[in-house]
N, C-alpha and C positions, 0 to 999 in steps of 0.2 A: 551460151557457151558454144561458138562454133569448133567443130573437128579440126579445121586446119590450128585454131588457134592453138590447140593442145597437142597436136602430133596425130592424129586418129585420123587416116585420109583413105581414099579407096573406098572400095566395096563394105570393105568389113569396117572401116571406121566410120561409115555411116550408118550403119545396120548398129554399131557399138555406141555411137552417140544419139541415136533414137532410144534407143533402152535404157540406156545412162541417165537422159532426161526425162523419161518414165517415170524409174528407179527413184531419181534425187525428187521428182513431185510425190511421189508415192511414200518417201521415207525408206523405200525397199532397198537402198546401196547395198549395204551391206549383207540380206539376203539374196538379195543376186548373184552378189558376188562369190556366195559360198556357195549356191545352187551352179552357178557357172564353172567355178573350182572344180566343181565335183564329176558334174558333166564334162569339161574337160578330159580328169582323170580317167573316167569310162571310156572315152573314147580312145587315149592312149592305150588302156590296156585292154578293150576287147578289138579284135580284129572284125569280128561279126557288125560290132556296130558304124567301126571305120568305113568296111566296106558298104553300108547300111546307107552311108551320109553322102559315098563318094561314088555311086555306083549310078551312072546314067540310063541304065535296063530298069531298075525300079522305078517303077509310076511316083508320080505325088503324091498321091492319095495314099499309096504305100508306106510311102518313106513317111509323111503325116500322120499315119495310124502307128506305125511302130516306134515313133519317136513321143509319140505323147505316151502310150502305154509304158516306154522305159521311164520319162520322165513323172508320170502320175507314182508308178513302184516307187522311186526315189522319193517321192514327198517333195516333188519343189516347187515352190511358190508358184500361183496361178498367170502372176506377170511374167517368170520365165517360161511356163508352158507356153501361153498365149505368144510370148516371142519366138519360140523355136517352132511352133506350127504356123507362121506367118513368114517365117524361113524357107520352111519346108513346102509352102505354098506357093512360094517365091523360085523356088527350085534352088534355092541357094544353100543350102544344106553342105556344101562340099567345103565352104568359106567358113562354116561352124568355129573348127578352133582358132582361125586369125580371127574372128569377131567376139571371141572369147579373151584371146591376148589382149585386144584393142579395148576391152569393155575394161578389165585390169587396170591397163595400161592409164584411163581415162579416170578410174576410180584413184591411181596412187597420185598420178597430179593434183586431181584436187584435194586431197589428203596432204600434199606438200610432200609424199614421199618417192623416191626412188623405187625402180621396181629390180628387181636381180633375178635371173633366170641362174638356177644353181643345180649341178647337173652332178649325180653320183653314182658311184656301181652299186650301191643298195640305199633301202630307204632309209633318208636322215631321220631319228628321232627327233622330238620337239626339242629336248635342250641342247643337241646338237643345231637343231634349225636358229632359237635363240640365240647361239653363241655365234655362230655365223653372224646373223642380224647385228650384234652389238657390234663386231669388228668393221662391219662395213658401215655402221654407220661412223663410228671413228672416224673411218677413213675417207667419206665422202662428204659428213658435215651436216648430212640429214636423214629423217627415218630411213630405212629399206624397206619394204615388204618383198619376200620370199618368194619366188616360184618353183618347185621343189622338183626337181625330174629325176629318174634314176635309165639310167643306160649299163649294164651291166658291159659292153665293149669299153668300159674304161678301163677294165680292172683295178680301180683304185684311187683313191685322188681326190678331184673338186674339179669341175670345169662353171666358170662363175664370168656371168657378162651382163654387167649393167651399159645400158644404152650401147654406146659402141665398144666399151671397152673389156677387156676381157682378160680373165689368168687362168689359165690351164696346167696346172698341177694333177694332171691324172698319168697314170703308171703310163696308159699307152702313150699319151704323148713324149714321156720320156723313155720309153723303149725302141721308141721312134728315132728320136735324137741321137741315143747310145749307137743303134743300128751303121745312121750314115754317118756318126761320126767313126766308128767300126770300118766302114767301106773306105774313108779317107785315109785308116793308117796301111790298110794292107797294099 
């Protein structure tokens, strides 16, 4: 399975489809992908480790040592450690979450499904994330899988964008709207 053939190009979709075909010999897809999920997540929400991935003053060896010791706490599979200190090796630690996207991304084609980047002011629960799920797939014809983000500057809403397309139903975007439409009567 080459990258271009699936959408996976660049930096990160090489480093994503090296692991992918790891992953899919190993049988580990789907642990990866939640080891990867998860790691994502961390890195959205700690700033410490953002700047940990993305900081050019930290050595290798640094960024290597403290990326396997957060990864080891977490419990993740020996094939994700072993790829994120080959990263880290690599100096490429800063491309982390697009090669995270990209690994997704790589898993929901060959899955047959769509992937949705779904963005909210607080964390969806699962049968809110479900029910989402079912609509889009109504509407697109094939599974979704979820990418779940919360952004608290929405105040409210959904902002939901599969591949290129995209609906923005969040308060700010329509506060937005009210605003200039506001400036036009006065």
């Amino acid at each position: 399975m080459s990258a271009d053939s699936i959408g996976a190009t660049g930096l990160a979709g090489r480093y994503a489809t090296a692991l992918f075909d790891l992953a899919e010999a190993d049988k580990q897809l789907d642990r990866v992908s939640g080891d990867l999920g998860q790691l994502g997540r961390m890195i959205e929400e700690s700033s410490d480790l953002t700047r940990l991935i993305r900081s050019p003053a930290i050595s290798r060896q640094d960024q290597g040592r403290a990326m396997a010791a957060v990864l080891e706490k977490a419990k993740m599979s020996a094939l994700t450690r072993n790829f994120v200190g080959t990263v880290a090796k690599n100096r490429r630690l800063f491309a982390l979450p697009a090669m995270i996207a990209a690994y997704q991304g790589l898993l929901a084609r060959h899955r047959g499904e769509s992937t949705a980047e779904v963005v909210s002011a607080q964390p969806l629960t699962k049968k809110q994330i479900e029910r989402i799920g079912g609509s889009l797939k109504k509407a697109i014809g094939s599974k979704v899988a979820i990418d779940a983000k919360v952004d608290p500057g929405l105040l409210g809403g959904l902002v939901i964008k599969i591949g290129s397309r995209m609906v923005d139903s969040s308060i700010r975007t329509k506060l937005t709207r009210l605003r200039l439409s506001m400036k036009g009567i006065g």
